[in-house]
C-alpha positions as CSV (number, residue, x, y, z in Angstrom):
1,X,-1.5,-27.7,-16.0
2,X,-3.3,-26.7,-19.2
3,X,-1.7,-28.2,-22.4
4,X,-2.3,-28.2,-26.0
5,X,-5.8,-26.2,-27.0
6,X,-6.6,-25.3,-23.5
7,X,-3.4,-22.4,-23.4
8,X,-4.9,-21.1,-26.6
9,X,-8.2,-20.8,-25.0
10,X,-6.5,-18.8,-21.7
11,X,-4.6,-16.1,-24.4
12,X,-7.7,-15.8,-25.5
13,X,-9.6,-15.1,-22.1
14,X,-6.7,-13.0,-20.8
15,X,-7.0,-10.9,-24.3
16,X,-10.7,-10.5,-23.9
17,X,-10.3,-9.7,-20.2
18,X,-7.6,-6.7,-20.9
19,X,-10.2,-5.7,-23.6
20,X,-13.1,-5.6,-20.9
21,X,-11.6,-3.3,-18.7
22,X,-11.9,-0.2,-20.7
23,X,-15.4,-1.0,-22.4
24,X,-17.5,-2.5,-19.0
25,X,-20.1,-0.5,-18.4
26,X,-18.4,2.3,-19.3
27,X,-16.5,2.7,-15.9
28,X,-14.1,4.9,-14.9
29,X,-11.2,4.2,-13.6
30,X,-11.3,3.6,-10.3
31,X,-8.5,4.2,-7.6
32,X,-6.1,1.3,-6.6
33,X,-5.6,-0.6,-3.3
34,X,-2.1,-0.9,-2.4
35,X,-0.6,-4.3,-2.6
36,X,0.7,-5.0,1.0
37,X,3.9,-7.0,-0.1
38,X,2.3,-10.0,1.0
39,X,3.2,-13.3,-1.0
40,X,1.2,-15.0,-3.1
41,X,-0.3,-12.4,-4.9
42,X,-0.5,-13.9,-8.3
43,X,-4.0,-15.5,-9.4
44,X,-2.3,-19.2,-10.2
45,X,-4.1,-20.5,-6.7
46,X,-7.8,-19.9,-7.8
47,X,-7.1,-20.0,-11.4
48,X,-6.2,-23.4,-10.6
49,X,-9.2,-24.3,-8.4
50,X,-11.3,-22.6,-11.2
51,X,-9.5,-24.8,-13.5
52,X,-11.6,-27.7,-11.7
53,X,-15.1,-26.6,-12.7
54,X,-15.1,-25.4,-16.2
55,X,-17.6,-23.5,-17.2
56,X,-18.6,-22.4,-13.7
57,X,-16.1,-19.3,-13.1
58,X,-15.8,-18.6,-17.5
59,X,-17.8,-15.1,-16.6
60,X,-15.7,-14.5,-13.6
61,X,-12.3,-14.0,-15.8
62,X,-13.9,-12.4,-18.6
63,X,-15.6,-9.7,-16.6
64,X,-13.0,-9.8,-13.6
65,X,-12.3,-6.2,-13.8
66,X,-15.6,-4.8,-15.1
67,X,-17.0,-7.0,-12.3
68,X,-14.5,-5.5,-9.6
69,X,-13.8,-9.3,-8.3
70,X,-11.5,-9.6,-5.6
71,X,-10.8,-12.7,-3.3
72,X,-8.3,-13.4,-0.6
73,X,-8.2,-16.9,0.8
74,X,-6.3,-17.6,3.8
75,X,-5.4,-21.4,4.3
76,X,-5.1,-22.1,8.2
77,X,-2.4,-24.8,9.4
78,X,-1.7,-25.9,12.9
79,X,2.1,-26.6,13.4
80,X,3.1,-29.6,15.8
81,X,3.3,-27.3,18.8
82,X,0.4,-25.9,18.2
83,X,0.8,-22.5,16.8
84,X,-1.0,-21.3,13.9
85,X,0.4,-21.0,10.3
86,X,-1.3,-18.8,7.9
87,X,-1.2,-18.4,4.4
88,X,-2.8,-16.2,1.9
89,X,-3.8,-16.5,-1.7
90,X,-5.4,-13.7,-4.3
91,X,-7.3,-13.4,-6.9
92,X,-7.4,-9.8,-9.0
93,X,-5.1,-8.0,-6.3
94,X,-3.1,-5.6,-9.0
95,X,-6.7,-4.3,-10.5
96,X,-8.1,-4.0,-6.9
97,X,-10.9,-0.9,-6.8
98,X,-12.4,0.5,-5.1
99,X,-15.5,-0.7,-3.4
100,X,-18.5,0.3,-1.4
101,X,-18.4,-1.9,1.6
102,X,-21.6,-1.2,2.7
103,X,-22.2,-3.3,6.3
104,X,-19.2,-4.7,6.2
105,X,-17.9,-2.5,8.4
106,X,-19.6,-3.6,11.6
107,X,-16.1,-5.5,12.2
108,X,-14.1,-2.6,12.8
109,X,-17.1,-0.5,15.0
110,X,-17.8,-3.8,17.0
111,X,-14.1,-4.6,17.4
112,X,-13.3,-1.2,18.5
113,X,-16.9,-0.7,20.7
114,X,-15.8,-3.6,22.6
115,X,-11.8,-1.9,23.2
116,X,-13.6,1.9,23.7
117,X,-15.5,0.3,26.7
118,X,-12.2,-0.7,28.6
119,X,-10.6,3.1,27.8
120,X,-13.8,4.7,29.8
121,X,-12.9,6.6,33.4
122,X,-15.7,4.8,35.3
123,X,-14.9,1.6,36.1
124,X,-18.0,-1.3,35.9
125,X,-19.3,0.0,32.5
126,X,-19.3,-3.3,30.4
127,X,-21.7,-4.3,27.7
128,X,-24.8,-5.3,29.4
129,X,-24.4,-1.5,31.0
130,X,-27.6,0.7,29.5
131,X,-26.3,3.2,27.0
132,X,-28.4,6.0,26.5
133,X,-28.0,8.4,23.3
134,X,-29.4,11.6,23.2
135,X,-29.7,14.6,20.3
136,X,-28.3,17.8,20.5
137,X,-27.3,18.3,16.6
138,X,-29.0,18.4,13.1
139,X,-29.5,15.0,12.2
140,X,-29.3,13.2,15.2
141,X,-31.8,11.0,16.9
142,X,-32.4,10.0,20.7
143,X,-32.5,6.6,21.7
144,X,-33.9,5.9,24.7
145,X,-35.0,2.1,24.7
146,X,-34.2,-0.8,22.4
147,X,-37.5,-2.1,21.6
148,X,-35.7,-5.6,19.9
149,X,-34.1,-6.3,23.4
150,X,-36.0,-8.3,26.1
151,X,-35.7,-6.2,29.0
152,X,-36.0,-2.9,26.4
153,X,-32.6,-1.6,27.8
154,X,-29.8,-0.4,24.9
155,X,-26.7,-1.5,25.6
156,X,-23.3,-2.8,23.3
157,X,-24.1,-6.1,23.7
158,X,-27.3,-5.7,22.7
159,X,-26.5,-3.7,19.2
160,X,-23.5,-5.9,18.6
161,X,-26.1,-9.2,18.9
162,X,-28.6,-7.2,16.4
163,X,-26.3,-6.1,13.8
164,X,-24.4,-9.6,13.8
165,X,-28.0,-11.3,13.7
166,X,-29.9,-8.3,11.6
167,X,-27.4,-6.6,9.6
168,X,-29.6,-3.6,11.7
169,X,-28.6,-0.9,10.6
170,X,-29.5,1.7,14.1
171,X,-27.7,-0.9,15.8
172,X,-24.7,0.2,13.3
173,X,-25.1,4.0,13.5
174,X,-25.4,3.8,17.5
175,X,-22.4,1.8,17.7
176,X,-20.6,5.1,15.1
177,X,-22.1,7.5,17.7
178,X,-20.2,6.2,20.9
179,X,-17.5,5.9,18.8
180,X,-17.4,9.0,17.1
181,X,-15.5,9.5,14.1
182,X,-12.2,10.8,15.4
183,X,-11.8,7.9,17.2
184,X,-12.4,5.2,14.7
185,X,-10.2,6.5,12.1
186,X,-7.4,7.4,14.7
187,X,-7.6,3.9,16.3
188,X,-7.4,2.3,12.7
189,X,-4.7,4.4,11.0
190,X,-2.8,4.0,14.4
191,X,-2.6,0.0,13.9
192,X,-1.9,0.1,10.1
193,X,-5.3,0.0,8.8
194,X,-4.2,2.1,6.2
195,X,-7.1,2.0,3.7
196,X,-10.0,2.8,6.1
197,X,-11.9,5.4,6.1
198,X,-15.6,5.4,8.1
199,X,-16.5,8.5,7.1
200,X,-21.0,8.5,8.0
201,X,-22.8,6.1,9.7
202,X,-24.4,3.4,7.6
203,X,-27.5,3.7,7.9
204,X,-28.7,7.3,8.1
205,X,-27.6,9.5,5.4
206,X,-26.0,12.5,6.7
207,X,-24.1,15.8,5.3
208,X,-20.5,15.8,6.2
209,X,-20.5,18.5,8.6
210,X,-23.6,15.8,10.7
211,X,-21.6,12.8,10.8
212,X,-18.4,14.9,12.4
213,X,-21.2,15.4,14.9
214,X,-21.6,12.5,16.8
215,X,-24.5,12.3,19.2
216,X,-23.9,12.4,23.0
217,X,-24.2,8.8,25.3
218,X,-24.9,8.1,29.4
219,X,-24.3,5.1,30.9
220,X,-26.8,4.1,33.8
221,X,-26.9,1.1,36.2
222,X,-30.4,-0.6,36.7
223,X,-33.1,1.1,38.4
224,X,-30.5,4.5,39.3
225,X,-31.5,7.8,37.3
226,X,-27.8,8.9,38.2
227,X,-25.3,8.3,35.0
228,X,-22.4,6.5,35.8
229,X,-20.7,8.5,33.2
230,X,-21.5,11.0,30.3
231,X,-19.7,11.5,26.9
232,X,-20.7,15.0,25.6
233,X,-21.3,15.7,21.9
234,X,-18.1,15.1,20.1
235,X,-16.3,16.8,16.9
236,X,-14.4,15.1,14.6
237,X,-11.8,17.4,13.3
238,X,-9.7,15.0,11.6
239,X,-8.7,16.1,8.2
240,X,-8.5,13.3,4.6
241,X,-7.0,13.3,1.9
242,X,-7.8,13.4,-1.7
243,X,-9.6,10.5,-2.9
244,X,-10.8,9.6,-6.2
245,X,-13.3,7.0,-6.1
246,X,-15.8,6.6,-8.6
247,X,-18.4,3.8,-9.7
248,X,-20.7,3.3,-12.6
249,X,-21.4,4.9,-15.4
250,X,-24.5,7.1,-13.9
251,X,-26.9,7.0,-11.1
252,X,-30.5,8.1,-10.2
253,X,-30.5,11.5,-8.5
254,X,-34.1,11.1,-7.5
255,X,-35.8,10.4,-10.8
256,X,-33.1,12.4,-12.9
257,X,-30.7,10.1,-14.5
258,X,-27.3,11.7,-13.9
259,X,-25.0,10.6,-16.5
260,X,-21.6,10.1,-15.1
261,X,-20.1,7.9,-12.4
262,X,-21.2,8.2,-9.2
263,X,-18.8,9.9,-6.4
264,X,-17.9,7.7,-3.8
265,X,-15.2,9.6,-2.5
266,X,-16.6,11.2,0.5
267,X,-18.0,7.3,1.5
268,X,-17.0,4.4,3.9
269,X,-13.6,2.5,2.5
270,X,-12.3,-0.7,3.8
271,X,-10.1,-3.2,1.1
272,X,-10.4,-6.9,1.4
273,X,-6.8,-6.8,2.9
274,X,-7.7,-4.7,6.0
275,X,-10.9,-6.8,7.0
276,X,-9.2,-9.8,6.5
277,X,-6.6,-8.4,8.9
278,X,-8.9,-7.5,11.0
279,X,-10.4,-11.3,11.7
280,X,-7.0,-13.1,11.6
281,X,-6.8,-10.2,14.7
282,X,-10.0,-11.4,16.2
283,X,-9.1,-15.4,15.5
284,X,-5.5,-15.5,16.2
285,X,-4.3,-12.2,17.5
286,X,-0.7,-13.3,17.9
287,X,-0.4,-14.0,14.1
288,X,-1.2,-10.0,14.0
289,X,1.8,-7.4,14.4
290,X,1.3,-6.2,17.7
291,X,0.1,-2.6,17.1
292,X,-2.5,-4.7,14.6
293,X,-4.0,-6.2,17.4
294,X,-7.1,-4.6,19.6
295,X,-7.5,-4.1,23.3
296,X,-10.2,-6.6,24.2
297,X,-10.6,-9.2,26.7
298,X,-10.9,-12.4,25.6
299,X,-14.1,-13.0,26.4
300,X,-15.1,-10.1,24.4
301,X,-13.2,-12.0,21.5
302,X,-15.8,-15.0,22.7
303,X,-18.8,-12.9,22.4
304,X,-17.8,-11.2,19.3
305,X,-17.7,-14.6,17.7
306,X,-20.4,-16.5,18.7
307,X,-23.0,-13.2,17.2
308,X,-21.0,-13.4,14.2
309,X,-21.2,-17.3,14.1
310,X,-25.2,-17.2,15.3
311,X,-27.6,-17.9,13.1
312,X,-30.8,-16.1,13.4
313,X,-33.3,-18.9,14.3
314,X,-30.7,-20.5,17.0
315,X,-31.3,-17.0,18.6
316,X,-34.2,-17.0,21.3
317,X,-34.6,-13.1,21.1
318,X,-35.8,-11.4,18.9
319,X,-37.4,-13.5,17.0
320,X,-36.6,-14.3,13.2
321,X,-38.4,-16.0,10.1
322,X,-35.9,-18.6,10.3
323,X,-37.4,-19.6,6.3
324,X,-36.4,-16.0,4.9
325,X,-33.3,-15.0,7.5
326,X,-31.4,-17.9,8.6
327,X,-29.0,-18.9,5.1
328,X,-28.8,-15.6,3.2
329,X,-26.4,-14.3,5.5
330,X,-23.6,-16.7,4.8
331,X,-23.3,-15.7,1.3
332,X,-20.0,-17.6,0.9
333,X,-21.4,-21.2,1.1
334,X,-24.9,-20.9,0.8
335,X,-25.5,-18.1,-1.4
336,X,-29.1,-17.4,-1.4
337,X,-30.4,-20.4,-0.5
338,X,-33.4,-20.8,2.0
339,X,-33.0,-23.9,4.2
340,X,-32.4,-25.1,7.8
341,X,-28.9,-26.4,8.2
342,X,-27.5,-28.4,10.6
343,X,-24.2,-27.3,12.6
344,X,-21.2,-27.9,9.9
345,X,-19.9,-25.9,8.3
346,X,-20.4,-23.5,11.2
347,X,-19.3,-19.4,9.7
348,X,-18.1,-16.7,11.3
349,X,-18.6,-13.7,9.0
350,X,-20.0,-10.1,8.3
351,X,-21.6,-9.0,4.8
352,X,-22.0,-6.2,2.9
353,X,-25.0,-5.7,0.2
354,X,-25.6,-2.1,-1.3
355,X,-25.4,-0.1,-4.9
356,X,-24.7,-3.2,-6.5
357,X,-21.5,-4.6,-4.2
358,X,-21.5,-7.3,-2.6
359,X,-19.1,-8.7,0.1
360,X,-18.6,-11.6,2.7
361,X,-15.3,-12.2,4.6
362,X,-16.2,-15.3,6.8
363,X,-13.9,-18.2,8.7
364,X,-15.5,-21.5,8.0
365,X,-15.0,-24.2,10.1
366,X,-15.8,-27.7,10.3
367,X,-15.6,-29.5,13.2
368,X,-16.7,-33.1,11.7
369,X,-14.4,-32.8,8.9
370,X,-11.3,-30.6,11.2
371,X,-11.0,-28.1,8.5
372,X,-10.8,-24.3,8.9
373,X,-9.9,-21.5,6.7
374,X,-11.1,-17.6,5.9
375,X,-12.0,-16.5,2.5
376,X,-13.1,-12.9,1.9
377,X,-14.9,-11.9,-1.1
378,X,-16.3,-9.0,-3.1
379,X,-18.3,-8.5,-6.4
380,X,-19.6,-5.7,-9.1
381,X,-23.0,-6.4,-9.5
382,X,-24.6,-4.5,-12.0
383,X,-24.8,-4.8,-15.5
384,X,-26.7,-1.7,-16.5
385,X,-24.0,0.3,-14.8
386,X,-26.4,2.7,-13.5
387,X,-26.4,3.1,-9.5
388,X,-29.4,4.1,-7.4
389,X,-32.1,2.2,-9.7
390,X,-32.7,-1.1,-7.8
391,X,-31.5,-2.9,-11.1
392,X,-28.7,-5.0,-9.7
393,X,-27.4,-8.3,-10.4
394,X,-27.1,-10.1,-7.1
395,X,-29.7,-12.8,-8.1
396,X,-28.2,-13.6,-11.1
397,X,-24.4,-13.0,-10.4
398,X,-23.6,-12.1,-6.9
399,X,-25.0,-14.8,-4.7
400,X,-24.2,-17.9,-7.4
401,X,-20.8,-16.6,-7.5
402,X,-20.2,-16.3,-3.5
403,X,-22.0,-19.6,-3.4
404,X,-20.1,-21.5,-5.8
405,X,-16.3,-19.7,-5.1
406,X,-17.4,-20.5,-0.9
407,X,-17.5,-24.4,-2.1
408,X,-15.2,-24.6,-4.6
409,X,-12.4,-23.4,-1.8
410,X,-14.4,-25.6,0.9
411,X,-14.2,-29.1,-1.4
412,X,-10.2,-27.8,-1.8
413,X,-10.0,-28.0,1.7
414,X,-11.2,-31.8,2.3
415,X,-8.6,-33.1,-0.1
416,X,-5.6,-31.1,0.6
417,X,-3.2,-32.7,3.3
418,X,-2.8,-32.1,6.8
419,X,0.2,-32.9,9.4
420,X,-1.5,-31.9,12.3
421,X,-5.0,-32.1,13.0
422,X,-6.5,-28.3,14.4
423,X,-7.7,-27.7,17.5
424,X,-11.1,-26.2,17.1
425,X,-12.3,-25.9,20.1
426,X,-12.0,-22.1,20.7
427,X,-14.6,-21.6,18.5
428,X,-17.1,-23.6,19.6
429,X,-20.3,-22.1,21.5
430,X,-23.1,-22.8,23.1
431,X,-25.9,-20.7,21.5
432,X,-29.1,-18.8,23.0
433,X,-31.6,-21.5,22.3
């Protein structure tokens, strides 16, 4: 507990910090995320751990609104019988904003690829079936082969592997096109995903009236030019409301320097809340309310894991420049680092990186030390305030913060106690090469 001087200094941080969030960058005010009711909402838990490294997180409370920082760590217990006990801890819930999530939302559009499969009238299609999409709308591109995949055939599984292992961003938007956008948003509002919104598909910029298009799909068996089954061109005609999401205080348009926030209101949402919902669903489905949970098999919980856990050099197809690829994904232990690393901690996690936001909700686990936990994470980085110019921060703030907050909670979790040792085991795989 602080004493003496040290309260001083924290009247004076939270005094600066109130002062911050009307003068950052000029910002305007952004709209809410809903506190869920959960407990633990208060910062105590990581101003604590903070507490531990001084000097290392100073910039993180004086710039905690400006900087949009929002964390949610989940501490994992096992109970003598075995069952699961979860417990969550914040940091910056009440001034949640909005943020771009970027590729973060490959969870939800795998997750629900996976269920969609098991909801289509031929029976046999599974995810090593060949999907083929066509083009029948503005915007909309054939794809007829998957050039990354050994065999060349696109299938689920395949696009699942290369977004998990490539952030690729086709894979993403093919995923979104079997989908379509009714669908996704129906499924997720249905199970009390109440702040998501997949409005486009990430990586093709489309007009609103294109991405309620969604392009038509065939399934084929090997070597038959018969489709098992066809899904025609579908129409999203669901209807959202009002939003009011803005970031920045002025973007490029082009080479025109708009001066005012940019308009993200008509973009992908997703809070920190929902995704980390969303893996605790994935991880430990019976900890999730039942209409939480997704319909998938567990082996398609097995396979979903092991391409998020993959790193990109243990994978024998495609290949990767294991130098450049195989760390920077894992943002929330090893930041930007570039170096080979052995098989603890071993992370399970999907990023996001895009006009200046960046996010990682991964489960850590280490099998040597029997330790597991999930800590999501998202960060404002851009100082200039200005969106669309390549000038972000991530270098300089983003990656040494999801490094250093990824170990700070990791080195909490080899000295807190334990009753029961976890059972790890679902979680471990045997990997491509």
């Amino acid at each position: 507990m602080a004493v003496g001087g040290k309260i001083v200094w924290d009247r004076v941080v939270c005094m600066l910090v109130l002062l911050n969030s009307f003068m950052v960058y000029g910002q305007k005010q952004q709209s809410t995320v809903v506190a869920d009711g959960s407990n633990n909402v208060s910062d105590d838990f990581f101003i604590s751990l903070f507490n531990n490294k001084p000097g290392v997180f100073d910039s993180v409370l004086l710039h905690r609104i400006g900087w949009n920082v929002q964390l949610l760590y989940t501490k994992i217990d096992q109970a003598r019988n075995g069952s699961v006990v979860l417990e969550k801890h914040y940091f910056n819930k009440k001034d949640a904003a909005y943020f771009y999530p970027s590729t973060a939302i490959k969870l939800p559009l795998a997750i629900l690829a996976l269920q969609k499969l098991h909801e289509l009238p031929f029976p046999g299609i599974d995810i090593n079936t060949s999907m083929i999409t066509g083009a029948f709308y503005s915007g909309q591109t054939p794809q007829y082969n998957d050039p990354n995949a050994p065999d060349g055939r696109p299938t689920i599984g395949r696009y699942i592997q290369e977004m998990m292992l490539a952030n690729d961003l086709n894979a993403m938007d093919r995923l979104y096109e079997f989908l379509g956008q009714e669908y996704i948003n129906k499924q997720l509002l249905a199970k009390g995903y109440k702040s998501v919104q997949i409005l486009h598909r990430p990586g093709n910029y489309l007009s609103d009236d294109e991405n309620r298009h969604t392009n038509p799909v065939s399934f084929y068996n090997r070597g038959i030019r018969t489709a098992l089954f066809t899904q025609p061109m579908q129409y999203s005609e669901m209807r959202f409301g009002p939003r009011n999401d803005f970031i920045g205080k002025g973007y490029m348009n082009d080479t025109i320097l708009v001066s005012s926030p940019m308009n993200f209101s008509a973009m992908n949402r997703i809070s920190l809340d929902d995704l980390n919902t969303m893996m605790i669903a994935l991880l430990f489905p019976e900890k999730c309310r039942v209409e939480e949970r997704f319909n998938i098999t567990d082996a398609d919980r097995k396979f979903l894991l092991k391409y998020m856990s993959q790193l990109p050099g243990e994978s024998g197809y495609p290949g990767f420049d294991t130098a450049a690829v195989d760390i920077s994904p894992k943002y929330l232990f090893y930041g930007n680092d570039k170096k080979e690393i052995a098989g603890n901690p071993r992370i399970f996690n999907v990023t996001g990186m895009e006009y200046g936001q960046l996010t990682d909700i991964a489960f850590i686990i280490d099998t040597e030390k029997k330790l597991s936990f999930i800590l999501a994470a998202t960060i404002y980085c851009n100082n200039d305030g200005i969106l669309n110019d390549d000038h972000y921060n991530y270098q300089q703030t983003g990656l040494p913060f999801m490094k250093n907050i990824g170990r700070l909670v990791y080195e909490y979790e080899l000295t807190r106690k334990r009753n029961n040792v976890p059972d790890l085991s679902p979680f471990l795989f045997t990997y491509d090469k």
